[in-house]
C-alpha positions as a Markdown table, in Angstrom:
| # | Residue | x | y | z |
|---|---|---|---|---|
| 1 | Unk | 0.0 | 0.0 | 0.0 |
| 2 | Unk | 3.2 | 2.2 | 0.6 |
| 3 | Unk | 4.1 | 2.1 | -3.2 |
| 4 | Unk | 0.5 | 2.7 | -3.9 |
| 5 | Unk | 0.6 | 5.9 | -1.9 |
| 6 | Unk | 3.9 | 7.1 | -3.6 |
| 7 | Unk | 2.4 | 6.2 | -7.2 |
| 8 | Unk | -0.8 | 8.0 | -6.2 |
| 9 | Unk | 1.5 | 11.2 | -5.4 |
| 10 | Unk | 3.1 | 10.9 | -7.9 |
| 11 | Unk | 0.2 | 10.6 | -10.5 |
| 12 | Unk | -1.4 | 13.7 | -8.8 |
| 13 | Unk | 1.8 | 15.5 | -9.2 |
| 14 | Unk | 1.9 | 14.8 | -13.2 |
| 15 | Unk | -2.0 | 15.9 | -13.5 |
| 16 | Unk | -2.8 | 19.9 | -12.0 |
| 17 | Unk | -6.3 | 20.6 | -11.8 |
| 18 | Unk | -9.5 | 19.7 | -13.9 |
| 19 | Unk | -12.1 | 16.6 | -13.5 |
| 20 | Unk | -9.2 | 14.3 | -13.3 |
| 21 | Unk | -7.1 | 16.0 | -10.9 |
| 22 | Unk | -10.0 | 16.2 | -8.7 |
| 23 | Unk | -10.9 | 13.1 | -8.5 |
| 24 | Unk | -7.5 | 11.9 | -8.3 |
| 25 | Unk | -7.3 | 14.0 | -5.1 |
| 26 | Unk | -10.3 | 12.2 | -3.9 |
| 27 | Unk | -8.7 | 8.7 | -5.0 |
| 28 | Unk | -5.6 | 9.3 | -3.3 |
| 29 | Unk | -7.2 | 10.5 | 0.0 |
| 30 | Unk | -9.2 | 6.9 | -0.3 |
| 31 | Unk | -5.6 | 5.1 | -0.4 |
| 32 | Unk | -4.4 | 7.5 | 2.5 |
| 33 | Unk | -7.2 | 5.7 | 4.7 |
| 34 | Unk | -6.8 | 2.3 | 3.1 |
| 35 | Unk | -3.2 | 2.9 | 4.4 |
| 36 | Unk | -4.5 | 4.0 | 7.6 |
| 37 | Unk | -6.7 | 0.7 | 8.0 |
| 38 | Unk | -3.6 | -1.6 | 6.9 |
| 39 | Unk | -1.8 | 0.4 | 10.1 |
| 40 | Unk | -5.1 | -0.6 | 12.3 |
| 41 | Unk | -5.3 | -4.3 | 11.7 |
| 42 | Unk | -1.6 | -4.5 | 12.3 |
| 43 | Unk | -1.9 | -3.1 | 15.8 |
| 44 | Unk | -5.0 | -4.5 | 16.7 |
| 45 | Unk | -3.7 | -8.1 | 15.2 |
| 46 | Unk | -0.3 | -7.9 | 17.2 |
| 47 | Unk | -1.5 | -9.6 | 20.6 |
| 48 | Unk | -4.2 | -12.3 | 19.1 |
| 49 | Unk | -3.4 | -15.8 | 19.0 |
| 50 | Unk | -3.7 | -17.1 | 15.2 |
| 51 | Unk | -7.2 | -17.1 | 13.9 |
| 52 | Unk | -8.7 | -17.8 | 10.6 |
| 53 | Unk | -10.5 | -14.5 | 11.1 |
| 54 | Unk | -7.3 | -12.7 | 11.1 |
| 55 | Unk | -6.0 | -15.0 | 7.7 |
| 56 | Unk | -9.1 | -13.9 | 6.1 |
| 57 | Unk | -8.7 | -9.6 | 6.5 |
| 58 | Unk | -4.9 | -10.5 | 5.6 |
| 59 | Unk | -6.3 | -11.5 | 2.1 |
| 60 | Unk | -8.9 | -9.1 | 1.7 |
| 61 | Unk | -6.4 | -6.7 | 2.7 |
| 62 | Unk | -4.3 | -8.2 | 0.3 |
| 63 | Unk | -6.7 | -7.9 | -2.7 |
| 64 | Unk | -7.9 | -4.6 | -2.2 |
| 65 | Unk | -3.8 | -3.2 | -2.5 |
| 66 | Unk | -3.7 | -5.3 | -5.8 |
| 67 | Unk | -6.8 | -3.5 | -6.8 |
| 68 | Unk | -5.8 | 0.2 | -6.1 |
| 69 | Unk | -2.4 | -0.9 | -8.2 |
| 70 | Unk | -4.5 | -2.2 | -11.2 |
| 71 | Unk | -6.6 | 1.4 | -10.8 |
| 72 | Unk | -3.3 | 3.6 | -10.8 |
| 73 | Unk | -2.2 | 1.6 | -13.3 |
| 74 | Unk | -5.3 | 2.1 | -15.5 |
| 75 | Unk | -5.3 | 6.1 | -15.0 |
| 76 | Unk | -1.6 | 6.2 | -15.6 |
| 77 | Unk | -2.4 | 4.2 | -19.2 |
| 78 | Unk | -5.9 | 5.9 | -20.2 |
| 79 | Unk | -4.3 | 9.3 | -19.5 |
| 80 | Unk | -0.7 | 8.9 | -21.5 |
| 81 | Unk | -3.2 | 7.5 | -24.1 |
| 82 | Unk | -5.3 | 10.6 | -24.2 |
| 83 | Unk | -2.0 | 13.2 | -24.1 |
């Protein structure tokens, strides 16, 4: 989620103002809290004993970081496409 943050920045740097901008703003504040909730489940997770509870927000977790990549990813292409 770290690298997603930096490419998020970094796509937001690239792109000043209009629709896009915006909502990459928005986008990036969604990560920012995404990030935040990664940081949660690690502190909250530290004293439990293994459960398959725990296993299971690990891959959801997991998933949704591959997902925000494949997004940044997609906004990178669709915009070097369109410039």
């Amino acid at each position: 989620m770290v690298y997603n943050l930096f490419s998020g920045s970094q796509l937001r740097r690239e792109i000043q103002g209009g629709v896009i901008g915006l909502r990459l703003s928005q986008l990036l504040a969604m990560i920012l809290m995404f990030a935040l909730g990664y940081l949660a489940a690690t502190v909250l997770a530290l004293g439990q004993p293994e459960n398959s509870s725990l296993l299971v927000l690990a891959v959801i977790l997991l998933l949704g970081a591959a997902f925000v990549t494949l997004v940044l990813r997609l906004i990178r292409d669709v915009i070097a496409a369109l410039g």
